[in-house]
N, C-alpha and C positions, 0 to 999 in steps of 0.2 A: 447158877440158875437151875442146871439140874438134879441137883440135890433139894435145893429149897423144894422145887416142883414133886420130889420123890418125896418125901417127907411130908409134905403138905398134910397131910392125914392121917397119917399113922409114922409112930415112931421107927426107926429101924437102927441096928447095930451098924459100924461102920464096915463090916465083914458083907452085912445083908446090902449096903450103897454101893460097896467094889461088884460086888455079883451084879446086882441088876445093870449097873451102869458100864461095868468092864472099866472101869477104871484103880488104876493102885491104888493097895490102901493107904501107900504113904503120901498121895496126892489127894487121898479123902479125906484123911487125916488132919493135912495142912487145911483144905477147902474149910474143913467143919470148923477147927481153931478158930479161925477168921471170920466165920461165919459167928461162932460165939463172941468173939470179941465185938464186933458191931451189934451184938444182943437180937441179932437175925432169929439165931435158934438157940435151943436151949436144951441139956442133956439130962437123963434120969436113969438112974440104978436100977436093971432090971436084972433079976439074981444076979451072975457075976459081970455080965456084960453093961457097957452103958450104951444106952439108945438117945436116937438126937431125935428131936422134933422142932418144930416153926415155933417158935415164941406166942406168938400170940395170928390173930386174923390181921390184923392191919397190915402185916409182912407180905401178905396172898395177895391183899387188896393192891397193895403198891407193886406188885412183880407183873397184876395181871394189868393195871395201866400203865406198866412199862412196856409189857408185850405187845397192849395195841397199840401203842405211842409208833414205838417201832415198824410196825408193820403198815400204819395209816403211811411213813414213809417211803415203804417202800415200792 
């Protein structure tokens, strides 16, 4: 979710998600894979590096009423 959330708006390389997030990159790696296999997000060739973004808005829309789904319980 914190990738989806980082991305949400702009693209970033998986170098610029370990930085901000402090997370490995080989668990961004995996994260984003999987993230592309469910067609969550989606990657593009920026000079050598590839950068991921959200797929589309309906991805934002469904994370942000999962958030308050979440939170009305708790």
């Amino acid at each position: 979710m914190r990738i989806i959330l980082l991305i949400a708006h702009q693209s970033l390389s998986v170098g610029e998600i370990t930085n901000r997030l402090d997370i490995s990159q080989s668990a961004v790696s995996h994260h984003l894979q999987t993230l592309r296999q469910l067609n969550l997000v989606t990657n593009v060739r920026v000079g050598r590096e590839m950068h991921y973004q959200v797929t589309d808005q309906h991805v934002l829309q469904i994370f942000e009423l999962t958030r308050k789904h979440v939170l009305e319980e708790s």
